[in-house]
Backbone bond lengths (Angstrom), bond angles and torsions (degrees), N, CA, C in turn:
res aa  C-N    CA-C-N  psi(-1)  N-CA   C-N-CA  omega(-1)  CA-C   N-CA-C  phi
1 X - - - 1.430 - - 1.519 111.93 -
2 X 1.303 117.32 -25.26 1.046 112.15 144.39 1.970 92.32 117.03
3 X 1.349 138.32 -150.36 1.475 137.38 -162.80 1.527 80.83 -117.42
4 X 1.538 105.99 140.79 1.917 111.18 173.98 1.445 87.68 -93.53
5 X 1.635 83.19 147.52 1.812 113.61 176.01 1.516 107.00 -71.66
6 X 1.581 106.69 119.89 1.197 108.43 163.97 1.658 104.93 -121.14
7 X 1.396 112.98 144.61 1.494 131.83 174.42 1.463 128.14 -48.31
8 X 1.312 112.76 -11.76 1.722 123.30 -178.50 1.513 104.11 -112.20
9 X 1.286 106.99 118.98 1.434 124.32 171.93 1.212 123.83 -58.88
10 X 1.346 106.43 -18.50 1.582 117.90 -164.98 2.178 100.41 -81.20
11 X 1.157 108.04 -33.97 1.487 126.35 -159.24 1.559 92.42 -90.63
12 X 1.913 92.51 126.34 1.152 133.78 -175.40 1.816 108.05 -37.43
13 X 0.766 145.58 108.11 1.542 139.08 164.11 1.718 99.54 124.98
14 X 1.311 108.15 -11.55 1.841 106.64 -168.72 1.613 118.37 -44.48
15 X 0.918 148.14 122.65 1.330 135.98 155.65 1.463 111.15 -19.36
16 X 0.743 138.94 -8.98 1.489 146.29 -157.52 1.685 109.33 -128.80
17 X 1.397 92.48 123.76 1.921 101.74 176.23 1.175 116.35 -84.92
18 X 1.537 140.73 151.91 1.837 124.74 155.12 1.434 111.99 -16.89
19 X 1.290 106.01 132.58 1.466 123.58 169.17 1.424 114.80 68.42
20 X 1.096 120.70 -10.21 1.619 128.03 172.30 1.616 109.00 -68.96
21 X 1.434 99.90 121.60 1.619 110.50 170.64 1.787 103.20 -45.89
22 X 1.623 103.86 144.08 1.057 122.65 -175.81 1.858 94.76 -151.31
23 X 1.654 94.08 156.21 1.832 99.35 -165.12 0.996 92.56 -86.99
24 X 1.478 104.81 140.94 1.842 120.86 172.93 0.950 133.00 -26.03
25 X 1.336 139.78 124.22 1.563 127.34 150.94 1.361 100.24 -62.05
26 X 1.407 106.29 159.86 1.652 131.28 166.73 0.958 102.26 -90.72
27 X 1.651 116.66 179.65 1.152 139.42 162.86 1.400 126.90 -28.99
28 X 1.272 97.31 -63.19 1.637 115.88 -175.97 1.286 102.21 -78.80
29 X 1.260 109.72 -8.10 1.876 94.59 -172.57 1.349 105.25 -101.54
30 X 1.916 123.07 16.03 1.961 105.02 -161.91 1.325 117.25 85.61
31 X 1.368 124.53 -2.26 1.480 133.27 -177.11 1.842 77.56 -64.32
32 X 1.721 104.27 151.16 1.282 115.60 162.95 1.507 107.85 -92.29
33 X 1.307 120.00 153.82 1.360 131.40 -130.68 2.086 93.00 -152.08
34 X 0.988 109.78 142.95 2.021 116.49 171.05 1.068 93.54 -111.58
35 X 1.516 117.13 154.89 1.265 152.53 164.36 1.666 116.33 -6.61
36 X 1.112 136.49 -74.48 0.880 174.41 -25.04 1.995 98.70 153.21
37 X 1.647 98.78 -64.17 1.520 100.88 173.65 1.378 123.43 -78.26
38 X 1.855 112.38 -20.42 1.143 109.24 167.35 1.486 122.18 -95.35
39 X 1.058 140.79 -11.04 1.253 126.54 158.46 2.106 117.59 -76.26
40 X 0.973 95.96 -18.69 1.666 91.88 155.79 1.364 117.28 -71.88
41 X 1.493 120.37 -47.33 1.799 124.74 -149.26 1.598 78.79 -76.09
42 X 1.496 123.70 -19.30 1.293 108.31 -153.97 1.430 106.71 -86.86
43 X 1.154 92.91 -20.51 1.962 99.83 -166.57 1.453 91.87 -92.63
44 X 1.350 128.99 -21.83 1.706 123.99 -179.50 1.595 114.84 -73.18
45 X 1.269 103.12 -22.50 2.036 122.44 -166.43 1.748 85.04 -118.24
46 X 1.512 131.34 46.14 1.231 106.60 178.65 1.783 96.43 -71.11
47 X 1.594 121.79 -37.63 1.191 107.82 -165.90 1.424 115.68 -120.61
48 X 1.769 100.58 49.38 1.097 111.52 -179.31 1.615 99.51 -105.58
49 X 1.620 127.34 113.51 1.449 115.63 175.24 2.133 106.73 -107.11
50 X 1.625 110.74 15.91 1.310 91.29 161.25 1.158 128.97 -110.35
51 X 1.088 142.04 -170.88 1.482 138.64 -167.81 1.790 130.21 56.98
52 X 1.507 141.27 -167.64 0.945 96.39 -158.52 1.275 106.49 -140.40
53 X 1.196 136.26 162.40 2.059 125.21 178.03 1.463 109.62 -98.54
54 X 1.408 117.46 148.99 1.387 108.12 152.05 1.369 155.36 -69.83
55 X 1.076 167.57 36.56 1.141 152.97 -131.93 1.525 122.68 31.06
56 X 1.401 114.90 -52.62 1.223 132.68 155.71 1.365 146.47 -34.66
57 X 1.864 93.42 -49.04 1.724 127.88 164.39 1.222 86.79 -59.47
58 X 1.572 116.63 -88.59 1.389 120.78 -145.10 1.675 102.92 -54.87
59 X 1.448 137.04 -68.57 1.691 143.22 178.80 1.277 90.81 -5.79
60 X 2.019 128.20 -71.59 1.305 116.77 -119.62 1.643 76.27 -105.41
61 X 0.879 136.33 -3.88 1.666 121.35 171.10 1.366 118.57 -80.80
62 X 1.376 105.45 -20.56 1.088 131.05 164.20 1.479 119.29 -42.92
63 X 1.201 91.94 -67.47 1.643 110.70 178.28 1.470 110.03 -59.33
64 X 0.971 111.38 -55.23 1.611 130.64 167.08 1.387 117.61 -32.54
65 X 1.231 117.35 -46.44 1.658 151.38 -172.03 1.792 105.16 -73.55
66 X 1.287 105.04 -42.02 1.388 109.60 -152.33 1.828 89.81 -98.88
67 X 1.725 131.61 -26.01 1.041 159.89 164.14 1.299 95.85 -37.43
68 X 1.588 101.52 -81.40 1.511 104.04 -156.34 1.906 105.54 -73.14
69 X 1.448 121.54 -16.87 1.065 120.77 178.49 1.507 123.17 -55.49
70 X 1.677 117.18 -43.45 0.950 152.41 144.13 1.614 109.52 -19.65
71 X 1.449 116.13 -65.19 1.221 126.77 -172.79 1.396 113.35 -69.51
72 X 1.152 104.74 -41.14 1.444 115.05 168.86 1.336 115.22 -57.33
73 X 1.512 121.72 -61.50 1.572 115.05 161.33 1.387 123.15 -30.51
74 X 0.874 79.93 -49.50 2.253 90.09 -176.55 1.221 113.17 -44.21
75 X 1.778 106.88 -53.35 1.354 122.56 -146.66 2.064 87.13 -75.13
76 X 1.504 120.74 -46.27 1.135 130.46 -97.33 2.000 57.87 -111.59
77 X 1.419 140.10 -18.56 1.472 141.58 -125.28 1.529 76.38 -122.98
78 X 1.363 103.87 -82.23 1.890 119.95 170.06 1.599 113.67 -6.98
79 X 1.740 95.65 -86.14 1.041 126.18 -166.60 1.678 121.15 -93.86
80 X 1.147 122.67 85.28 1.512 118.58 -179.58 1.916 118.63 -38.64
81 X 1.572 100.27 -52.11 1.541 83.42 -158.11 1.963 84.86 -92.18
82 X 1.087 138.72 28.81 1.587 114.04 177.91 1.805 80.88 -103.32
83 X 0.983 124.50 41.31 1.729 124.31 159.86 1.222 122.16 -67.82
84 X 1.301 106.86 -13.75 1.753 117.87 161.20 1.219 101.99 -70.41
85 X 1.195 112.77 -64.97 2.077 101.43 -168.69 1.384 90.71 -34.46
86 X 0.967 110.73 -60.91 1.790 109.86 -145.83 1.383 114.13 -42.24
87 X 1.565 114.51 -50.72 0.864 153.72 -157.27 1.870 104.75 -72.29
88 X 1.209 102.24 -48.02 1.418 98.95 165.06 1.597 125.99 -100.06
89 X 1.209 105.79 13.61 1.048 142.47 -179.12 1.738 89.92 -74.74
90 X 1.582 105.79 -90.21 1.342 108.27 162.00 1.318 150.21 -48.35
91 X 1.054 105.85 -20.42 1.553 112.46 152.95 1.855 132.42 -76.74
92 X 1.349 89.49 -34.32 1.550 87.39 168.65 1.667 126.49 -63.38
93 X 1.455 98.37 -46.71 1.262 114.56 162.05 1.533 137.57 -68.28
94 X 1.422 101.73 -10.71 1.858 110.61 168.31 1.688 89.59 -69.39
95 X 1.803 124.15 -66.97 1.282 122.90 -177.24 1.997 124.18 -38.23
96 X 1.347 100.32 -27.34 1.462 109.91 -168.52 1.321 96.45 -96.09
97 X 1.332 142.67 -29.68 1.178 140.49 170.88 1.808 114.49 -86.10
98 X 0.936 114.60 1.47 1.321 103.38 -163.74 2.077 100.08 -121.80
99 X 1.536 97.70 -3.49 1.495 113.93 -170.41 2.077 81.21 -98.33
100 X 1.016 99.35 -44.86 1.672 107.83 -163.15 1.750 104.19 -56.38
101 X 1.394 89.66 -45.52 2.041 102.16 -163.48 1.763 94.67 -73.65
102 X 1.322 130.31 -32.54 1.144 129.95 -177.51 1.322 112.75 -65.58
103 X 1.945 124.88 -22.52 1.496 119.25 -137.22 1.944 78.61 -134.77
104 X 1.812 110.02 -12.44 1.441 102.28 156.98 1.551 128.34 -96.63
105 X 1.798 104.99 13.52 1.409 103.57 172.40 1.193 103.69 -107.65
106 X 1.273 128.11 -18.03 1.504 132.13 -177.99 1.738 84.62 -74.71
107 X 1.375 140.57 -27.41 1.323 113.80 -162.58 1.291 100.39 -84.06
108 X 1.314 121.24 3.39 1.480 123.56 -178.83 1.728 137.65 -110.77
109 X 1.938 79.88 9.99 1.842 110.02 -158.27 1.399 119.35 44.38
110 X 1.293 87.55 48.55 2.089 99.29 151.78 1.742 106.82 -121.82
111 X 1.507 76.05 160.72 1.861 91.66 179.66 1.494 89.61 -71.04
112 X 1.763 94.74 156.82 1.867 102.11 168.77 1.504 109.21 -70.26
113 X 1.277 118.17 -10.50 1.705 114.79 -173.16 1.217 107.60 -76.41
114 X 1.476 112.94 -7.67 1.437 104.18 179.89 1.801 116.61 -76.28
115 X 1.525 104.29 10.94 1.756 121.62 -168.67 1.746 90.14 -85.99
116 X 1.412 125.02 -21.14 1.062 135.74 -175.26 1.690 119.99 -69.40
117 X 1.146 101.06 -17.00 1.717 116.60 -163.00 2.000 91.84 -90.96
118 X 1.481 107.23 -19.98 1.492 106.75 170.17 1.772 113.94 -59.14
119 X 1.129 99.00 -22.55 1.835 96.72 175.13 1.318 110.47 -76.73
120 X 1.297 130.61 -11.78 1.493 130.18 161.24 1.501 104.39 -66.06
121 X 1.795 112.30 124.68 1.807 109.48 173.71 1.323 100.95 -74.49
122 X 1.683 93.14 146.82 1.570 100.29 171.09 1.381 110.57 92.74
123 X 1.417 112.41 -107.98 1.629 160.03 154.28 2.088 87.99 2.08
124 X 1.285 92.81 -84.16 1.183 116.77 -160.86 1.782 109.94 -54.46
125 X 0.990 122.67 -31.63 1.635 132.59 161.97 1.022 107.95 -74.69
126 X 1.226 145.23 -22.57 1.188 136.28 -153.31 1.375 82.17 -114.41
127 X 1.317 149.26 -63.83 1.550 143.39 167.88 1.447 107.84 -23.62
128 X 1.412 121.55 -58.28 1.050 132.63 166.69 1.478 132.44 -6.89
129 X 2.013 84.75 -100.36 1.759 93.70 159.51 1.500 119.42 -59.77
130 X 1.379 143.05 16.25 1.290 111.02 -168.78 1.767 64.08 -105.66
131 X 1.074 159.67 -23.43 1.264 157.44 -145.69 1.905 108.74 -96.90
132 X 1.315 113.62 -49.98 1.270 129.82 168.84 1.744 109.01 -64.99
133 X 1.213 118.80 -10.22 1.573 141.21 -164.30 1.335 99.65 -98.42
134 X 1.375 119.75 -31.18 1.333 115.60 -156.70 1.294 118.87 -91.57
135 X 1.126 153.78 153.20 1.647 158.45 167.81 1.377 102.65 -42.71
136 X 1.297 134.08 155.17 1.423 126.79 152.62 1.126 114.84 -101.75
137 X 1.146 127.44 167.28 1.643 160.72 -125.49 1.657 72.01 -99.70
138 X 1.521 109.63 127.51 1.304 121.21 163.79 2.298 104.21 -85.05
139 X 0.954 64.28 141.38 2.221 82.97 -177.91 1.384 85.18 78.39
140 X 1.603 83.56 -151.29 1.099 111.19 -157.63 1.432 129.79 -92.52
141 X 1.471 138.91 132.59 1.473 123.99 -135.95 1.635 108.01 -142.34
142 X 1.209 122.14 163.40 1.928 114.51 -168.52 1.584 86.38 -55.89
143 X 1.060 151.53 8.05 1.215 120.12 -162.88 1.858 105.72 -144.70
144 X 1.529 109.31 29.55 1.232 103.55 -164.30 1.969 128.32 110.91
């Protein structure tokens, strides 16, 4: 029957040679993602924790993340009683970030529990980003 078609060019047996176009990953699959597509896919998968992000997803939500945090300060510094925005401001975004960091360690074939090792001070962030830092697992991986 011959080697089954898998979608990543990179993985041993692919129909596909180095540098040869191969069909997109999606979202959920590690497909790389712009500005713009990942802070939507992100807010659409807020409570999606399977499958996996790219480097890309997670970076520009990032930015996005650290944006609206900002705004929130402002609002929250400015304005005494709009401390609600803020406030749900931050909560929506603990859920959207915390669905994202789970679905960018799976892009790296780790369990999402490894988002857990962030409650270690110090130590535990720094494990972190070198993990969110890392390339993901070309093909296909325990986690998608």
């Amino acid at each position: 029957m011959g080697t089954p078609y898998t979608p990543y060019p990179e993985t041993p047996g692919s129909p596909y040679g180095p540098g040869e176009p191969g069909p997109q990953r999606g979202y959920l699959q590690g497909g790389p993602v712009g500005f713009g597509q990942a802070i939507s896919e992100a807010f659409k998968n807020t409570f999606t924790y399977s499958g996996r992000a790219s480097r890309s997803a997670y970076w520009w939500f990032f930015l996005f993340d650290v944006i609206c945090y900002v705004v929130a300060g402002i609002l929250q510094r400015v304005h005494g009683p709009v401390i609600i925005v803020a406030v749900i401001i931050y909560v929506i975004m603990f859920f959207v970030n915390l669905s994202l960091a789970v679905r960018r360690l799976h892009d790296t074939d780790k369990s999402g529990f490894w988002v857990l090792i962030g409650l270690i001070p110090i130590i535990g962030g720094i494990v972190l980003l070198v993990f969110y830092l890392m390339p993901g697992t070309p093909g296909p991986n325990r986690h998608g």
